[in-house]
C-alpha positions in Angstrom: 9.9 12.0 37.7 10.5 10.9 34.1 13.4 11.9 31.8 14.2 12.5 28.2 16.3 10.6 26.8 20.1 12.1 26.8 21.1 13.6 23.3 24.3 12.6 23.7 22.7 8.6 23.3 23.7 7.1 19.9 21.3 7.2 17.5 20.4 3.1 16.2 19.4 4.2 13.2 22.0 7.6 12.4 23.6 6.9 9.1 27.7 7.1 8.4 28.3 9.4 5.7 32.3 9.1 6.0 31.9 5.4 5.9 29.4 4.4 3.5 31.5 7.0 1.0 34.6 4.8 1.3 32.3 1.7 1.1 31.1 3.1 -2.4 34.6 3.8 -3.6 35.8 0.4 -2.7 33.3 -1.2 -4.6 33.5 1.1 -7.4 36.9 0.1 -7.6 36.8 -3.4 -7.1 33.9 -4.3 -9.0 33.7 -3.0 -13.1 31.7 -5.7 -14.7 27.6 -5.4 -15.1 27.4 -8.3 -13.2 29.4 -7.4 -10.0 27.8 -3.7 -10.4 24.0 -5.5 -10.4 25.1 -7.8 -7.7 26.5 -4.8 -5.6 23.4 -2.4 -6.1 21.3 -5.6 -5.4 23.3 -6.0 -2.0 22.6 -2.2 -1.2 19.0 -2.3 -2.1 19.0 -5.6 0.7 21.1 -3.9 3.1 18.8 -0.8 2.9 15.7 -2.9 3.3 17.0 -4.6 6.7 18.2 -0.6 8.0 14.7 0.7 7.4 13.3 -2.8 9.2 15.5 -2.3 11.9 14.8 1.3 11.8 11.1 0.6 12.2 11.3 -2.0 14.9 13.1 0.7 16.6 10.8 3.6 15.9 7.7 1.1 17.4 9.6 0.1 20.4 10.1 3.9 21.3 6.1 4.2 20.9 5.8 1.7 23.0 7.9 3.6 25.8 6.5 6.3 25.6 3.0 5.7 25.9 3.7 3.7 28.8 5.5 6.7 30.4 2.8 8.9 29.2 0.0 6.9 31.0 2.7 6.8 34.6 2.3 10.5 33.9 -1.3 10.7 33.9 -1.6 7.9 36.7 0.6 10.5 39.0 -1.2 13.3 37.9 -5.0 11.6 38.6 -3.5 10.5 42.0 -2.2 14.0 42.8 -5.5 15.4 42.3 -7.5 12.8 44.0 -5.6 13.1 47.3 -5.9 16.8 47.2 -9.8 16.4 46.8 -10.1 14.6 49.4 -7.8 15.8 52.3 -8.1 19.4 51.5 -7.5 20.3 55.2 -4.7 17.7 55.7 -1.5 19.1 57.4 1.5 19.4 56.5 4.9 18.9 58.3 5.6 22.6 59.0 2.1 23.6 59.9 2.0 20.7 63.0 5.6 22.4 63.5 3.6 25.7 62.9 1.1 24.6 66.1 4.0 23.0 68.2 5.6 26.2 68.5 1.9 28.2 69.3 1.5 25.6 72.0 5.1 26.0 73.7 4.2 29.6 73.6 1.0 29.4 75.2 2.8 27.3 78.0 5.9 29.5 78.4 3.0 32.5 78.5 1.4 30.3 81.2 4.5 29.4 83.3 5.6 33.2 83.3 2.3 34.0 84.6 2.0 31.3 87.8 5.4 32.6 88.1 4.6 35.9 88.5 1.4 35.7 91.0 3.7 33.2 92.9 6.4 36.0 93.2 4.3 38.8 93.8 1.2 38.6 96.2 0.1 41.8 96.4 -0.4 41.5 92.1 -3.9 42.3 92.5 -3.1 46.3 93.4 -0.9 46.5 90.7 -2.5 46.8 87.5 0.3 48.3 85.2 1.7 44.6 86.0 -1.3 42.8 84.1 -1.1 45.4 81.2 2.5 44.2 80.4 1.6 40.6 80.4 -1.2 41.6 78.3 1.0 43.1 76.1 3.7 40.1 76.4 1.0 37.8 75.3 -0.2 39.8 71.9 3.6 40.0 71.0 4.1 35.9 71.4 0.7 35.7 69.6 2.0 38.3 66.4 5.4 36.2 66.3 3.4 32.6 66.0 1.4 34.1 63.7 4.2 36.1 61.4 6.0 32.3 61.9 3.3 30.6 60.9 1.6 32.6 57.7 5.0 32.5 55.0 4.7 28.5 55.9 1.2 28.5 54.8 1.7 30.7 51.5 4.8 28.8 50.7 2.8 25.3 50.9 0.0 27.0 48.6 2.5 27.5 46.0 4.0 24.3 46.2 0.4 22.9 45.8 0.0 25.2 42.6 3.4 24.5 41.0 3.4 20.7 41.1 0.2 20.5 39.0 2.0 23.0 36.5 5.0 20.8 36.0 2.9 17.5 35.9 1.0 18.9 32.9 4.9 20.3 31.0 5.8 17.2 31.3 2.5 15.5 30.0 2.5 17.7 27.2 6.4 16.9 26.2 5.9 13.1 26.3 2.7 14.0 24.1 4.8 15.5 21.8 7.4 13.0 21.8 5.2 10.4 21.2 3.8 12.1 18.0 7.2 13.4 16.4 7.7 9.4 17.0 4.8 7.8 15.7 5.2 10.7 12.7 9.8 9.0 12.2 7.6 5.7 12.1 5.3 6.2 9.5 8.2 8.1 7.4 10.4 4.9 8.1 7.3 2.9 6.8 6.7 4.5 3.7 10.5 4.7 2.6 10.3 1.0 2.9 7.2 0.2 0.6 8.9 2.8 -1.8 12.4 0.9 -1.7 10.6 -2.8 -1.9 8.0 -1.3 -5.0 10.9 0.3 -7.0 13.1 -3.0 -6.5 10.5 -5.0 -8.0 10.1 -2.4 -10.4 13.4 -2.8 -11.9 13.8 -6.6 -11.7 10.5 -7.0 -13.8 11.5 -8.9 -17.4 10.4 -6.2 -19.9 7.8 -7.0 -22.2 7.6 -10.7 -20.8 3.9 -11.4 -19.3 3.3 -14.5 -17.5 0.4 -17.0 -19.1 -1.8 -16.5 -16.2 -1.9 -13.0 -17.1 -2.4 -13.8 -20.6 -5.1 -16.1 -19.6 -7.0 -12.9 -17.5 -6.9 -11.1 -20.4 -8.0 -12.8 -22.8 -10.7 -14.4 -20.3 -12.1 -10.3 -19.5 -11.9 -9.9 -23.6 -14.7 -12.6 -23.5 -16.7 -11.4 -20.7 -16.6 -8.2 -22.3 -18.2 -9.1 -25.7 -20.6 -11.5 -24.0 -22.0 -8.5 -21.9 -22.3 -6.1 -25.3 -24.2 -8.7 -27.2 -26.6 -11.5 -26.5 -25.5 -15.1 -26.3 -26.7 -15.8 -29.8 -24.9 -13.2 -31.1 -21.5 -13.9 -30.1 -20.2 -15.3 -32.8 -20.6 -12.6 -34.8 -18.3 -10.2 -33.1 -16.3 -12.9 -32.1 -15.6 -13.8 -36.4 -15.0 -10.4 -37.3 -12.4 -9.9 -35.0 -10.6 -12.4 -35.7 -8.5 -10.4 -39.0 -6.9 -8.2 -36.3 -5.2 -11.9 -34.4 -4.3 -13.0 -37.9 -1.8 -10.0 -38.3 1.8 -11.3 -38.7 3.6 -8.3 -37.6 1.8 -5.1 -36.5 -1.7 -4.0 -36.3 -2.5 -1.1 -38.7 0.8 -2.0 -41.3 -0.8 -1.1 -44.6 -1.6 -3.1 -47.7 0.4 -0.9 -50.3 2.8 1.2 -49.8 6.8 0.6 -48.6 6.0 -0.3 -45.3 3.8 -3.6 -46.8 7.3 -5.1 -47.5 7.6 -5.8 -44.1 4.6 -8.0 -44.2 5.5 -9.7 -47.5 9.1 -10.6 -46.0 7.4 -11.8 -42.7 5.5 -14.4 -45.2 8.6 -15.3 -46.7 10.5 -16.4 -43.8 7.7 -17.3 -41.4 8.9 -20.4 -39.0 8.2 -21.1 -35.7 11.5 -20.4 -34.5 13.3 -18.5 -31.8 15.3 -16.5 -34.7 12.1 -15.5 -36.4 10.6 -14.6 -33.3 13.4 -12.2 -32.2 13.3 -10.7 -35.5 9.7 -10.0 -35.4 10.1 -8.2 -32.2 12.7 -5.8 -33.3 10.7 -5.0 -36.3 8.1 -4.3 -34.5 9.9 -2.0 -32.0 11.4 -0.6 -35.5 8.0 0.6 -37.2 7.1 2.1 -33.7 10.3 4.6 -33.8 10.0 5.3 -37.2 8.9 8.4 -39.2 5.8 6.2 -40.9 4.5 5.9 -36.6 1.5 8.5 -37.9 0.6 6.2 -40.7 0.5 3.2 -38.3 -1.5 4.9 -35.7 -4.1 6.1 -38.7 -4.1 2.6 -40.4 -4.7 1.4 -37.0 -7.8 3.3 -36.4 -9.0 2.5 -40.1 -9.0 -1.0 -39.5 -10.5 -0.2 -35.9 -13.3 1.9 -37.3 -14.1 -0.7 -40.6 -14.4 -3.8 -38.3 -17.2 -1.8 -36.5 -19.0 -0.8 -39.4 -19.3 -4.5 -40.2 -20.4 -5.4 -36.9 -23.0 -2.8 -36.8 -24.4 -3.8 -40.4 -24.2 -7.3 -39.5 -26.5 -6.2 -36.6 -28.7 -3.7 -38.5 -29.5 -7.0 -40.8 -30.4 -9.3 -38.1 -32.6 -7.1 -35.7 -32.9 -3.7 -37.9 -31.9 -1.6 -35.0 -29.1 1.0 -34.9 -26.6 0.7 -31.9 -26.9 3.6 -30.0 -23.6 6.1 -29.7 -22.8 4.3 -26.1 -23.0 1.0 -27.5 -20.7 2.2 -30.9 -18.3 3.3 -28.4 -18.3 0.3 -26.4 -17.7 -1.5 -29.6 -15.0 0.6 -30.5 -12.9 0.1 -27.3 -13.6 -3.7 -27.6 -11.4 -3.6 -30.8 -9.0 -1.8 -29.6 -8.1 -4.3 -26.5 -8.3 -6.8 -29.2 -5.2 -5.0 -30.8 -3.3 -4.1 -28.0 -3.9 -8.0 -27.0 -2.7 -9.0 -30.6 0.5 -6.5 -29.9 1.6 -7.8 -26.4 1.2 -11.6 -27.9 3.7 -10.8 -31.1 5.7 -9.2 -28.5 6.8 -12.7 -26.8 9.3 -14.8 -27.2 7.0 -17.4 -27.5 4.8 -18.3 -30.1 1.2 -18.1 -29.1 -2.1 -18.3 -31.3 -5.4 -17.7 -31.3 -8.0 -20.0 -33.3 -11.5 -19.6 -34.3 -12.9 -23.0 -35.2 -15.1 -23.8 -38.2 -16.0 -26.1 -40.7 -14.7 -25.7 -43.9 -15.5 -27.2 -47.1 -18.9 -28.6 -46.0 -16.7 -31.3 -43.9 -17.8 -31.3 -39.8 -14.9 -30.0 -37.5 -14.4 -32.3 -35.0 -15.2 -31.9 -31.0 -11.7 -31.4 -29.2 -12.5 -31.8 -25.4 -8.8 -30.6 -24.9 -8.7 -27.2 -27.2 -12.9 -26.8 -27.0 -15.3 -25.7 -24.3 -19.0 -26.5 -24.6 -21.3 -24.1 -24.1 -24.2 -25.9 -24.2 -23.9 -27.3 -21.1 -25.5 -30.3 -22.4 -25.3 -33.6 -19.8 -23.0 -36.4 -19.6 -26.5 -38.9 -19.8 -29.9 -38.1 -21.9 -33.2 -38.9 -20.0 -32.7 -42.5 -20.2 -29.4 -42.8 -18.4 -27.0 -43.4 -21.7 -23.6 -42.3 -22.4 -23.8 -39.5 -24.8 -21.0 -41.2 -27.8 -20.0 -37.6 -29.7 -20.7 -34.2 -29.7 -21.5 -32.6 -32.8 -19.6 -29.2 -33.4 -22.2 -26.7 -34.5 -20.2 -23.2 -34.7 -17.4 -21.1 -32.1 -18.6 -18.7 -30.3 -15.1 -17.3 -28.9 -11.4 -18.1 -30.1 -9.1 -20.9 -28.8 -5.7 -19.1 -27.1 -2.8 -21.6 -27.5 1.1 -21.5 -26.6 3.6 -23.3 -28.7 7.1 -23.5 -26.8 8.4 -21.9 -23.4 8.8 -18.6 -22.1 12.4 -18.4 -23.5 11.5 -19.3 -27.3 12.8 -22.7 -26.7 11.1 -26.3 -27.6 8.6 -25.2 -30.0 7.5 -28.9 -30.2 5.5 -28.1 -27.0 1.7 -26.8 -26.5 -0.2 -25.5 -23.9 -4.2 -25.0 -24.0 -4.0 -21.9 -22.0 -7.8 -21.0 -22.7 -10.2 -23.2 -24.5 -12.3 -22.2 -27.2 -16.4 -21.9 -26.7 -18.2 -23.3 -29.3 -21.9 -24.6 -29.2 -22.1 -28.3 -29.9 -25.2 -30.8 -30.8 -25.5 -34.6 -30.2 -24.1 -36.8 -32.7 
């Protein structure tokens, strides 16, 4: 027969109010620096982590247990039923005691009877004689059988009771199981939501890793490639490029008090970790300030007067008019080129993004470290030579470049982090 497990069993995973309250005021009292605050809440966000583990492994193990009590249970239960199926006549141990005591009747009826015709000889003229032993043997008879019937009714409900009790039992290990597998899934889910806000809150604000820089700017491409052919490209690509050459914010106007902030940013350009910082709380500055609604309309000025440029540029070469899907995929493409242009001049490093040309009638130069042919032209012409230079012909999409490391530090150092795709001839 299986058991529940006792109440009275401690629970692995019960928590310790009393405890973890004087735990909290210890360290509250021993530690009153940042530092020994973020290493302690760091410790409890770890300790948490390995009770919910623990809390899980123990939650599965008791799955485990009680499926495999559940499937004893229905083993018993299948048995059961296949033994009654096929022995349905099958006696028990009080009916053969039922029919030992019906024979030993019959035989004491029987000796009583040889005893009587032995003592009495003239048995035959006295018929009143055999009426009593008639009436002797229906009494022995009515007490077998008044012996005999309560043992038969009290098997039949033994037969109906066990199944009964099988199937409580079947159906309380069922419902064990479940309010376990339900503890598990809660355990589960506390722990994702523990692990997701830890990483939460030791991500660096603001601070975007050059891979994801590189995706970025990589799906900025893809996504003016797909609105325009190839050859067209450059266009979009070139009038664009005013919103990367901002200094300090995207939408700052030209006249007006908040164009000081761009004239001072000219002044005191460098490519320092001073500037840098400086830049980003100006920036952070303009966004809480009263002139925020000018920004935002500036913004969607400049937005709006790039596209009409783009779409005249277009009406010129083919003399078709974009249609209202295209002008609003247009539009969205300009706006991830500001919000780009904002994350960069967020960063304590200094990156930039270059558009090749030549200038001045003199040829830019191929770069094979900064530049990306799109040509796809061959190492070797048909005859097997060496092509000696590549001619630069135009750029097709901007060069992203990092000067200096994550921390604003050695601004001697650059990093190609995407090349630039320009179309090339052979010199």
């Amino acid at each position: 027969m299986l058991r529940s497990r006792s109440t009275k069993d401690p629970d692995p995973i019960s928590p310790h109010p009393a405890a973890d309250e004087q735990d909290r005021d210890e360290t509250t009292a021993e530690h009153t620096t940042p530092e020994s605050i973020a290493s302690s809440q760091d410790t409890r966000a770890i300790d948490r982590i390995a009770e919910l583990e623990k809390a899980l492994a123990f939650a599965k193990e008791e799955q485990d247990r009680l499926r495999e009590q559940l499937e004893k249970a229905r083993h018993h239960d299948e048995t059961y039923r296949e033994t009654i199926e096929e022995h349905p006549n099958s006696l028990q141990p009080t009916d053969r005691r039922s029919l030992e005591q019906i024979s030993i009747g019959r035989r004491s009826i029987e000796d009583h009877r040889d005893h009587l015709n032995k003592s009495s000889p003239h048995r035959s003229t006295s018929s009143y004689r055999d009426h009593d032993l008639l009436d002797e043997t229906h009494t022995f008879q009515g007490q077998v059988a008044g012996l005999q019937y309560p043992q038969h009714d009290a098997r039949r409900s033994a037969d109906f009771q066990t199944p009964s009790r099988t199937s409580i039992e079947w159906q309380e290990l069922t419902s064990r199981l479940h309010n376990t597998e339900k503890e598990s899934q809660q355990r589960l889910q506390q722990l994702l939501d523990l692990k997701h806000s830890i990483s939460a809150m030791t991500r660096v604000d603001n601070q975007v890793t050059d891979s994801d820089f590189t995706e970025r700017v990589d799906q900025l491409y893809h996504r003016i490639r797909e609105f325009v052919v190839s050859n067209y490209r450059p266009l979009v690509s070139n009038a664009i490029m005013p919103i990367f050459r901002e200094a300090i914010y995207v939408g700052l106007p030209e006249t007006g008090p908040l164009s000081a902030a761009r004239q001072l940013a000219s002044c005191i350009c460098s490519n320092t970790a001073e500037y840098h910082e400086w830049r980003r709380a100006t920036v952070r500055a303009l966004e809480k300030s009263t002139g925020e609604p000018t920004l935002r309309q500036e913004r969607q000025n400049i937005v709006h007067r790039i596209a009409n440029n783009i779409q005249h540029q277009l009406f010129t070469l083919t003399s078709m008019n974009l249609t209202p899907q295209a002008e609003t995929t247009l539009h969205s493409i300009i706006l991830a080129a500001a919000d780009l242009q904002h994350l960069l001049l967020m960063q304590k490093a200094q990156y930039a993004v270059l558009f090749f040309r030549s200038q001045d009638g003199k040829a830019q130069p191929f770069d094979g470290q900064r530049m990306e042919d799109v040509n796809n032209f061959d190492a070797l012409d048909e005859d097997g030579d060496v092509f000696l230079d590549r001619r630069f012909a135009f750029c097709v999409f901007p060069c992203l470049e990092k000067f200096g490391d994550e921390f604003g530090d050695r601004p001697d150092i650059s990093n190609v982090l995407l090349p630039a795709r320009v179309c090339c001839g052979v010199g």
